[in-house]
FIDOSE-504289 format. One record per residue (C-alpha): x, y, z; residue in three letters; residue number from 0. Coordinates in Angstrom, 3 decimals. Example, Ala and Ser with C-alpha at 12.3 -4.5 7.8 and 13.67 -1.06 7.14 Angstrom:
<recs>
xx yy zz aa i
12.300 -4.500 7.800 ALA 0 $
13.670 -1.060 7.140 SER 1 $
</recs>
This chain:
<recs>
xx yy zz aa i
0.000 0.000 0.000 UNK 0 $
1.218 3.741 -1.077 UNK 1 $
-0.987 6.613 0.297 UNK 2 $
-0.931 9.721 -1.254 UNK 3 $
-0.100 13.239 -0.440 UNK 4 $
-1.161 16.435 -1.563 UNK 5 $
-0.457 19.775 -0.457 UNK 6 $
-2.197 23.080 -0.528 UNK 7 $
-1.658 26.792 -2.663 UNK 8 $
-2.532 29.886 -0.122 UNK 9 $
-4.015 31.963 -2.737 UNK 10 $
-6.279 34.031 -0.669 UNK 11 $
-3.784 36.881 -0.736 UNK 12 $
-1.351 36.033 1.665 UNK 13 $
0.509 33.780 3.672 UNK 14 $
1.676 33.817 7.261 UNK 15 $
2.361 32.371 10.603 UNK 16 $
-1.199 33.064 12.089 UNK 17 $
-4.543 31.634 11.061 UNK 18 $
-6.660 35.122 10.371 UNK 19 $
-10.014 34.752 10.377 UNK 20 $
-12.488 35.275 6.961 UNK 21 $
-13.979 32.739 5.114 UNK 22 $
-12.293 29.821 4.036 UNK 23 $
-8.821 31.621 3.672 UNK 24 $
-5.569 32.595 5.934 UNK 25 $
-4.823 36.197 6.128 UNK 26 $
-1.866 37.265 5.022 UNK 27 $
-1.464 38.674 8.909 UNK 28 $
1.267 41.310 10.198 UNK 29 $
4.734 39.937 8.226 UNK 30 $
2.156 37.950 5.713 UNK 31 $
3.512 36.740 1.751 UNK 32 $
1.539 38.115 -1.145 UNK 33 $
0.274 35.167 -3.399 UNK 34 $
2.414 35.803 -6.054 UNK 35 $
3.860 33.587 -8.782 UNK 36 $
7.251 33.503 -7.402 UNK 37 $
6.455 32.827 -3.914 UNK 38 $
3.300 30.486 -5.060 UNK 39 $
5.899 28.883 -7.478 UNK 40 $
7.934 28.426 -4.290 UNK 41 $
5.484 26.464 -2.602 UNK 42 $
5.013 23.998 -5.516 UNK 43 $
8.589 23.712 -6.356 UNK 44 $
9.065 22.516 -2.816 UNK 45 $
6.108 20.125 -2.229 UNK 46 $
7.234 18.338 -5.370 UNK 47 $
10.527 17.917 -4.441 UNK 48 $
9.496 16.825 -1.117 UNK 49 $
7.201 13.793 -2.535 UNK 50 $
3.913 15.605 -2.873 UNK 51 $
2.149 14.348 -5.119 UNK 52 $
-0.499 17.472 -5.604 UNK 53 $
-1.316 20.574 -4.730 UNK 54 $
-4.757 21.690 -4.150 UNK 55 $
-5.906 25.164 -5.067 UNK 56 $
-9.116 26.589 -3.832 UNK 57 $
-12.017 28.135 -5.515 UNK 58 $
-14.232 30.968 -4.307 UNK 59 $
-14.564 34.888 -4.262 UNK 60 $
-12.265 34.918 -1.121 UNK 61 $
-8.842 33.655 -3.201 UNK 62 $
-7.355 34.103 -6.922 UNK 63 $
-9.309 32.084 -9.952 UNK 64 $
-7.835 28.728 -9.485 UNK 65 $
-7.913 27.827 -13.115 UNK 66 $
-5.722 30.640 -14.128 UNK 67 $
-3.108 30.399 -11.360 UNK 68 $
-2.436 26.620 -11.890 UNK 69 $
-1.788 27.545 -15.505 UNK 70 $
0.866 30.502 -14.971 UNK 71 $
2.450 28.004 -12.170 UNK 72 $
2.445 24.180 -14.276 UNK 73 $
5.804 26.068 -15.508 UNK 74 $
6.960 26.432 -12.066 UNK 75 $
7.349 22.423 -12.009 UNK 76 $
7.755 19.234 -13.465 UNK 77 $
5.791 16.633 -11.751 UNK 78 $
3.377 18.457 -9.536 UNK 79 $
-0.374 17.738 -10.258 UNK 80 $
-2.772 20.375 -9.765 UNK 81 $
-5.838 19.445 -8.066 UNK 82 $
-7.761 21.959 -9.420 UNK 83 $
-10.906 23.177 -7.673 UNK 84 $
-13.795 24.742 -9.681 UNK 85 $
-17.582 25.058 -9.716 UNK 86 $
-20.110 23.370 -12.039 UNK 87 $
-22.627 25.478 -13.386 UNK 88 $
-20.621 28.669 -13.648 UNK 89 $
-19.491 27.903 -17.217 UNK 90 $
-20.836 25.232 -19.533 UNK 91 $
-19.818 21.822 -19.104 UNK 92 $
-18.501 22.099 -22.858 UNK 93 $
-16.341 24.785 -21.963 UNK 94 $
-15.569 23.214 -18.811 UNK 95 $
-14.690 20.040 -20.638 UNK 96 $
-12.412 21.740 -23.246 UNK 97 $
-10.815 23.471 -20.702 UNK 98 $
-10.146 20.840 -18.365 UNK 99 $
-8.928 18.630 -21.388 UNK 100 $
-6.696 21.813 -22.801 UNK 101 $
-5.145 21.886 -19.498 UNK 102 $
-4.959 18.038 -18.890 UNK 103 $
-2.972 17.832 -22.214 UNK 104 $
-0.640 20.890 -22.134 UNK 105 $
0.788 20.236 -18.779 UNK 106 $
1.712 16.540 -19.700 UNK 107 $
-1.384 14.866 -17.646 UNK 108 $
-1.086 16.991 -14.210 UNK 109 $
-4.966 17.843 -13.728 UNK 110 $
-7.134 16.438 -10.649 UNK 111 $
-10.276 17.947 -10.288 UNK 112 $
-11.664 18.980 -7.173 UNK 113 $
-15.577 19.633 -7.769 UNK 114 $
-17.472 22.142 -5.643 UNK 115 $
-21.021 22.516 -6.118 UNK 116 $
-21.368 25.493 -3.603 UNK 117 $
-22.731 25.369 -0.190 UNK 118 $
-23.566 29.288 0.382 UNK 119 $
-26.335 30.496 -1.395 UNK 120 $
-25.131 33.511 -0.618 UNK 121 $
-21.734 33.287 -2.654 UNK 122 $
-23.352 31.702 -5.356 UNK 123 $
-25.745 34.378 -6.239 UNK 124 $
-22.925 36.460 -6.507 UNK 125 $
-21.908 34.572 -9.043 UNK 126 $
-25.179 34.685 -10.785 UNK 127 $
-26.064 31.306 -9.838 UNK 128 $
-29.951 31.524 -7.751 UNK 129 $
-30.404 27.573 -7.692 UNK 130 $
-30.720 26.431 -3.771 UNK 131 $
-28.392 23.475 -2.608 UNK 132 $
-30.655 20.297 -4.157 UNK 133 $
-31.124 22.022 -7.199 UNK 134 $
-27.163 22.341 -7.350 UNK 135 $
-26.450 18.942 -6.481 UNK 136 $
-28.997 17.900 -9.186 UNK 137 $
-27.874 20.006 -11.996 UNK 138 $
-24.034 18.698 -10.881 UNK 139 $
-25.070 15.418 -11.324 UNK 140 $
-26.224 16.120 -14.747 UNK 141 $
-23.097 18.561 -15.751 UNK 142 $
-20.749 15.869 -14.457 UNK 143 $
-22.743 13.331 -16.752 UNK 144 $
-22.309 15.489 -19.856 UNK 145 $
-18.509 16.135 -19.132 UNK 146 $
-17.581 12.520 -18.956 UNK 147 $
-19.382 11.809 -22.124 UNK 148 $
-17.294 14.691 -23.489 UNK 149 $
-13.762 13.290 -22.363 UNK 150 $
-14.700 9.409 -23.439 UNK 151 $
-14.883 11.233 -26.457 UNK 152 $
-18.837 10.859 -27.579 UNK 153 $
-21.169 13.671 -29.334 UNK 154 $
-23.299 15.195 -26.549 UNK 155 $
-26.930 15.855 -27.231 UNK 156 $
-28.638 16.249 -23.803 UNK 157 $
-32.016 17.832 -21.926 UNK 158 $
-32.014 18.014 -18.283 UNK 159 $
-33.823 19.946 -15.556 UNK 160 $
-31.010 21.833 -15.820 UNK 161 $
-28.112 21.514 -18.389 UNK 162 $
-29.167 21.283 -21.812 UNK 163 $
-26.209 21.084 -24.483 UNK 164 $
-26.883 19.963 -28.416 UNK 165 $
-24.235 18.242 -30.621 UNK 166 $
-21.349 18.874 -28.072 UNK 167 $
-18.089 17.348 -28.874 UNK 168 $
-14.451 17.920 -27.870 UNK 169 $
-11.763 18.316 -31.052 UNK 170 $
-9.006 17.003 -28.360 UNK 171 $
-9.145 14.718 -25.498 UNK 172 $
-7.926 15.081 -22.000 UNK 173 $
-5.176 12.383 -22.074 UNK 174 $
-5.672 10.795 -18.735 UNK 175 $
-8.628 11.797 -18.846 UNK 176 $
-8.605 13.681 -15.106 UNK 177 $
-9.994 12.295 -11.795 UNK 178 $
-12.474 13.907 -9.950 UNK 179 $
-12.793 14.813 -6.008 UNK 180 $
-15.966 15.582 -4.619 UNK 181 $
-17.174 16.252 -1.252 UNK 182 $
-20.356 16.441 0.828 UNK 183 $
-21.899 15.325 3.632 UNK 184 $
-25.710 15.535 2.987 UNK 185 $
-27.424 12.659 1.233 UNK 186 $
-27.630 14.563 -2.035 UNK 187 $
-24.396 15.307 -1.932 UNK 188 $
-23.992 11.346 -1.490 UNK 189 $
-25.572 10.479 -4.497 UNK 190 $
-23.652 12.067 -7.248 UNK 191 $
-20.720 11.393 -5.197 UNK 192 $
-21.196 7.673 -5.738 UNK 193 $
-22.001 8.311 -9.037 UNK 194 $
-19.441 10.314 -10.384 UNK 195 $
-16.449 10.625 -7.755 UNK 196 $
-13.450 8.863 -8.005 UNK 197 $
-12.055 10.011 -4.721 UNK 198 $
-14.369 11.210 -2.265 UNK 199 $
-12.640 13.828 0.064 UNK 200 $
-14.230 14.637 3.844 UNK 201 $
-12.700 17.113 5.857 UNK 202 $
-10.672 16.368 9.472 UNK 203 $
-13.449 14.382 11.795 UNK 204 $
-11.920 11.847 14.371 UNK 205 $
-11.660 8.141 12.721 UNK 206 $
-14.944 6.612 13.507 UNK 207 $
-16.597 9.295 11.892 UNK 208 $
-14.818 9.406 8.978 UNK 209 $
-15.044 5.656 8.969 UNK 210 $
-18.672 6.013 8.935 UNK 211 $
-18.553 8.785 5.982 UNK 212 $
-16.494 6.091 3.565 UNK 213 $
-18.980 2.785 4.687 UNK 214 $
-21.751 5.193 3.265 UNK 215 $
-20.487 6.130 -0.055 UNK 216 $
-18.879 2.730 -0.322 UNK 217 $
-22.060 1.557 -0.035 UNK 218 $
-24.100 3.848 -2.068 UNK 219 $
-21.229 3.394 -4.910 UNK 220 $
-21.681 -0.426 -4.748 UNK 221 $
-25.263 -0.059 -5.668 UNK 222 $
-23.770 1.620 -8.982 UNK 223 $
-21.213 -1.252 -9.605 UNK 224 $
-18.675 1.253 -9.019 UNK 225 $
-15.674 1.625 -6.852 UNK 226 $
-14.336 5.457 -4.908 UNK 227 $
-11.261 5.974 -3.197 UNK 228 $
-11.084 8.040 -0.378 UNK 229 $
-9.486 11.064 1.091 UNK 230 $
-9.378 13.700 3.869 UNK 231 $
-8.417 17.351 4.249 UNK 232 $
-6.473 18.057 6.966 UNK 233 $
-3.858 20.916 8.393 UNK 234 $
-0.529 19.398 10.311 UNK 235 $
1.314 20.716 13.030 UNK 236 $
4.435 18.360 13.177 UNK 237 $
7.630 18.948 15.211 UNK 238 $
10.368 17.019 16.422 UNK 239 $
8.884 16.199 19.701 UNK 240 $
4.567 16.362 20.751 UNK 241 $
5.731 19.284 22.960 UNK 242 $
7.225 21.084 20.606 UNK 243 $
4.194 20.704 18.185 UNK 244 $
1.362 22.209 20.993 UNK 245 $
3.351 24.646 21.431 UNK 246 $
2.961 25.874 18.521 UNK 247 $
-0.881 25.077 18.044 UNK 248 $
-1.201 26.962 21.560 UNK 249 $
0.605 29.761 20.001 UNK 250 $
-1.353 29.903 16.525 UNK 251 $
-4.473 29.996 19.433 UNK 252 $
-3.282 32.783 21.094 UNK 253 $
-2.741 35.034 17.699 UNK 254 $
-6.700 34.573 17.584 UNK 255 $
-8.866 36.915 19.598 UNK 256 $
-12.095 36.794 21.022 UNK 257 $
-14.073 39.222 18.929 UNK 258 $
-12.682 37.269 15.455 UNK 259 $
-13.911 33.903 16.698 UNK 260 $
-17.247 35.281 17.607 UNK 261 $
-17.318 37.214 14.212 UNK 262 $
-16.615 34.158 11.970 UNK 263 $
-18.714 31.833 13.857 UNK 264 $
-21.212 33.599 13.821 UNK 265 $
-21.103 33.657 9.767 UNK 266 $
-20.213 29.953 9.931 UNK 267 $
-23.251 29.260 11.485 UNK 268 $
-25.040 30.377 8.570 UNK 269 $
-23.849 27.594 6.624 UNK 270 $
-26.096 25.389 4.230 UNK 271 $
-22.829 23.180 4.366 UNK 272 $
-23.545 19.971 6.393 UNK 273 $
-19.912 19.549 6.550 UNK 274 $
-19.510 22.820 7.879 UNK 275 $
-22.053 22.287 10.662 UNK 276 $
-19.982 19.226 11.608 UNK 277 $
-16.990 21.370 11.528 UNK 278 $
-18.799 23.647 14.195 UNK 279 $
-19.530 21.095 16.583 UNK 280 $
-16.100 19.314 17.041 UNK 281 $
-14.599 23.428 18.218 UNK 282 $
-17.765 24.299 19.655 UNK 283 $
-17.433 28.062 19.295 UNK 284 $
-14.636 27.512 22.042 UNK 285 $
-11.072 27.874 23.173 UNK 286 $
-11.354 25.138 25.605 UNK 287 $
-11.121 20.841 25.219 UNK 288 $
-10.085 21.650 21.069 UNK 289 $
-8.104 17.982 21.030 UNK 290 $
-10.970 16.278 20.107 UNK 291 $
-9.039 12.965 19.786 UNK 292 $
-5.715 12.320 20.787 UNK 293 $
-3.439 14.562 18.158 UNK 294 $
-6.172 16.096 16.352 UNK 295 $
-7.452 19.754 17.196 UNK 296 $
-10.091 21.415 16.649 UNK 297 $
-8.656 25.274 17.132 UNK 298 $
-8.020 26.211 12.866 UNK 299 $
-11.952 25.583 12.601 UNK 300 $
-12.628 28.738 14.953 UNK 301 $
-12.235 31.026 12.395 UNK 302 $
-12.050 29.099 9.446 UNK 303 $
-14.349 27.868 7.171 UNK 304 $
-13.929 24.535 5.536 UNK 305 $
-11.436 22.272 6.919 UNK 306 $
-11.003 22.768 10.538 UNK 307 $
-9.080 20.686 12.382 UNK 308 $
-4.811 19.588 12.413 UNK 309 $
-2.920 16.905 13.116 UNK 310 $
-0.798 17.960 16.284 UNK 311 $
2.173 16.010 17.391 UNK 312 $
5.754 14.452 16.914 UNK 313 $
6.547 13.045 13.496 UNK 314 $
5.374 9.633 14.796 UNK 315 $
2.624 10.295 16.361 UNK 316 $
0.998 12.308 13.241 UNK 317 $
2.350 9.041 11.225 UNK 318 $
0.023 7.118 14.128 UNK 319 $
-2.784 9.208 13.226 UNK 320 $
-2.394 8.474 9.263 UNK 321 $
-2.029 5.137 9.975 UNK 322 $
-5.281 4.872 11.650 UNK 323 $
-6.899 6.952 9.076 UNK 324 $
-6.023 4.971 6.413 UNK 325 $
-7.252 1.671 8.206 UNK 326 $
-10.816 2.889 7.749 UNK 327 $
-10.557 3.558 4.826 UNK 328 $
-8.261 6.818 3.497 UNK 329 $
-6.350 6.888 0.734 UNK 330 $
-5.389 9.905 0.339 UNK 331 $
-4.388 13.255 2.401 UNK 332 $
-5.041 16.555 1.323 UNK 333 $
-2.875 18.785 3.899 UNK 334 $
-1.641 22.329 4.570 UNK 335 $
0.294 24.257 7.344 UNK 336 $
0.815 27.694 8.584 UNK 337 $
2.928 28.523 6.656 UNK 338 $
2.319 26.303 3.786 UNK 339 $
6.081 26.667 2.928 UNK 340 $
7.951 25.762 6.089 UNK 341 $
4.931 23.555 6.943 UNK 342 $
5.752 21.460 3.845 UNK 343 $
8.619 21.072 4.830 UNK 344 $
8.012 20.082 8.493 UNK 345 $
5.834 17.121 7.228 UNK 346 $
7.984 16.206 4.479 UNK 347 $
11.614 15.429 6.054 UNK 348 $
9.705 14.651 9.377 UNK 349 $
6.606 12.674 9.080 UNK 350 $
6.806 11.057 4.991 UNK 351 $
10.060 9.194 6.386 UNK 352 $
8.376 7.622 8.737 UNK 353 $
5.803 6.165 6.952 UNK 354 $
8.200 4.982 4.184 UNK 355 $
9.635 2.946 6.910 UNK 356 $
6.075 1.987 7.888 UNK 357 $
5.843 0.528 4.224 UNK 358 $
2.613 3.447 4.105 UNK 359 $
4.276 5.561 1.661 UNK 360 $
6.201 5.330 -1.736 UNK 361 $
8.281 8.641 -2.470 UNK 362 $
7.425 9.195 -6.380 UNK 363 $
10.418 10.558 -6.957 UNK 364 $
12.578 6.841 -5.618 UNK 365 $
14.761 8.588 -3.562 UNK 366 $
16.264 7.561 -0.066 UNK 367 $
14.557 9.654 2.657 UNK 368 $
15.492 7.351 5.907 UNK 369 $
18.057 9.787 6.585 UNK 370 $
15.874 12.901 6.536 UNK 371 $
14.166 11.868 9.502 UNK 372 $
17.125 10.724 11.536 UNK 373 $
17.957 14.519 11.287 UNK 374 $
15.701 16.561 13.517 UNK 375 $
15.184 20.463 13.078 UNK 376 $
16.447 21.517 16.273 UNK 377 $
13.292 23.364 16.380 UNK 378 $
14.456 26.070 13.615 UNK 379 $
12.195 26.834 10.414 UNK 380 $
13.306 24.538 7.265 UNK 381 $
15.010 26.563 4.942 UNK 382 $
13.790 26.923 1.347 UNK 383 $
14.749 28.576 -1.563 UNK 384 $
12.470 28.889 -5.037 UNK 385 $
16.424 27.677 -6.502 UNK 386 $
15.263 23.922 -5.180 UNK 387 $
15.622 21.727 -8.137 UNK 388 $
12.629 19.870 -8.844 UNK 389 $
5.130 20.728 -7.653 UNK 390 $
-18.341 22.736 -2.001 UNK 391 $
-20.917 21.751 -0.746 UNK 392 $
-18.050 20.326 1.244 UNK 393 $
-15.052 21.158 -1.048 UNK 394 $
-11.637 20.054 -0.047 UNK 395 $
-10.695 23.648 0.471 UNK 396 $
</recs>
């Protein structure tokens, strides 16, 4: 067995050694790093270097278009897939299609799709979308249906309650033809999941939760004669010792005040996002009891939306953790860190090592990394230079 790892692209506007409240996104806070190309470039460069095998970029009005700044950063990087999160219904599922497949194609098979079908009304009127949540899962369902149709290379005539395309074709196939993510915890959200996902992604919950999440779409993905991998979104907090690693998730708590937690919880609460409401009852609205099982905390989801909770601990006791996660069921690991460029690093020469040794973990890129982890930081930030020769509804985000 070889689990995967992905890592995440901050570009909200900035990156920075606080989690700032607003949305789903980190503020760039006091000393925070523009999303630019070069530092963004950075980021990928070094997650593909360290074994990485993705990076996911978010969608929303909160961050940068994700299509266009995977695009001006494939360059950045050789191996690196982009897991690409977008919204169906926005554009046409041609368009979407062609564009996906353009992509797919140009950057030498690097696309992953992460689907979000948008759980705030709110945003998505913004957008000019006025459909409430069923009628978005439904008319994913059908765009999703007309897009695979499109990459397995057919002529598209199709009616639906709410796509409608006549005589669509593609001149050039995606070649893979990309895999999709999609997330959600509500039982539409279930349904085209099982229909259409190849990985389903749920966000940070402690194992028997999450074990419950993948029995369900396993199940409901049976029915279909069809098979879904699974993965979770998660932020890590690893450090040389468990000590070490609190102390910095008491820290990142104490750059958070009062007024900002009751602020974005209050929005939070809002929420047509099941996932979301689950997200709000592991934290609780409070500073107090956040590790909700041992080495996982609760504390990013009080002013965060979206993924929540981290991974706290030494570099074997996060490795636990992933261990146990992926014996009910998890493939995959969609992770991030504050900040996402020394917090790539932190995981990858601490935590990946061990669970090569563990037999848990392949490095794509076949080299040695035993010795990486028999090397500890000494509690200074990994150094990294962009010179480093080498990457709704519930969305992953």
């Amino acid at each position: 067995m070889s689990l995967k790892f992905h890592w995440f692209l901050p570009t909200n506007g900035g990156d920075g050694r606080h989690v700032v409240g607003g949305g789903h996104g980190v503020g760039a806070g006091p000393a925070g790093r523009p999303a630019s190309v070069p530092y963004l470039g950075q980021i990928a460069r070094s997650a593909e270097q360290l074994g990485f095998e993705a990076a996911l970029t978010p969608t929303g009005a909160w961050c940068e278009d994700a299509w266009i700044t995977t695009a001006m950063l494939a360059s950045a990087s050789e191996r690196l897939k982009f897991l690409v999160a977008f919204r169906p219904g926005l554009t046409s599922p041609t368009l979407s299609a062609q564009m996906a497949a353009t992509f797919q194609n140009l950057s030498g098979g690097r696309l992953l799709l992460n689907v979000v079908t948008g759980g705030e009304s709110t945003e998505q009127r913004a957008y000019g979308d006025f459909l409430d949540k069923d009628g978005r899962y439904a008319r994913c369902g059908e765009f999703l249906h007309v897009v695979k149709r499109l990459w397995a290379g057919e002529t598209v005539t199709f009616d639906g309650d709410h796509i409608t395309v006549e005589g669509a074709t593609l001149a050039a196939l995606p070649d893979p033809v990309p895999e999709i993510y999609f997330g959600g915890s509500s039982p539409a959200a279930g349904e085209v999941a099982a229909e259409h996902a190849d990985v389903y992604l749920t966000w940070g919950e402690p194992p028997a939760a999450v074990k419950e999440k993948v029995d369900w779409i396993r199940g409901l993905a049976a029915e279909r004669g069809r098979e879904v991998r699974f993965g979770i979104r998660l932020h890590v907090i690893p450090r040389d010792t468990a000590e070490e690693a609190w102390a910095e998730a008491d820290r990142l708590l104490a750059g958070i005040d009062d007024d900002t937690i009751a602020s974005v919880q209050a929005g939070l609460r809002r929420s047509e996002s099941v996932g979301q409401a689950r997200m709000l009852d592991l934290n609780r609205g409070s500073r107090d009891d956040l590790e909700i099982y041992p080495n996982l905390w609760a504390g990013v989801g009080l002013v965060r939306g979206g993924a929540g909770t981290a991974l706290v601990g030494s570099h074997e006791e996060i490795a636990d953790r992933i261990e146990e996660y992926a014996s009910v069921g998890i493939d995959e690991f969609v992770l991030s860190a504050y900040p996402h460029l020394e917090g790539a690093y932190w995981f990858g020469e601490g935590v990946l090592p061990v669970l090569e040794r563990r037999g848990l973990w392949t490095n794509p890129l076949g080299a040695p990394r035993a010795s990486l982890a028999a090397v500890p930081f000494g509690g200074a930030a990994p150094s990294a230079s962009p010179s480093v020769a080498v990457e709704g509804t519930v969305s992953a985000q």
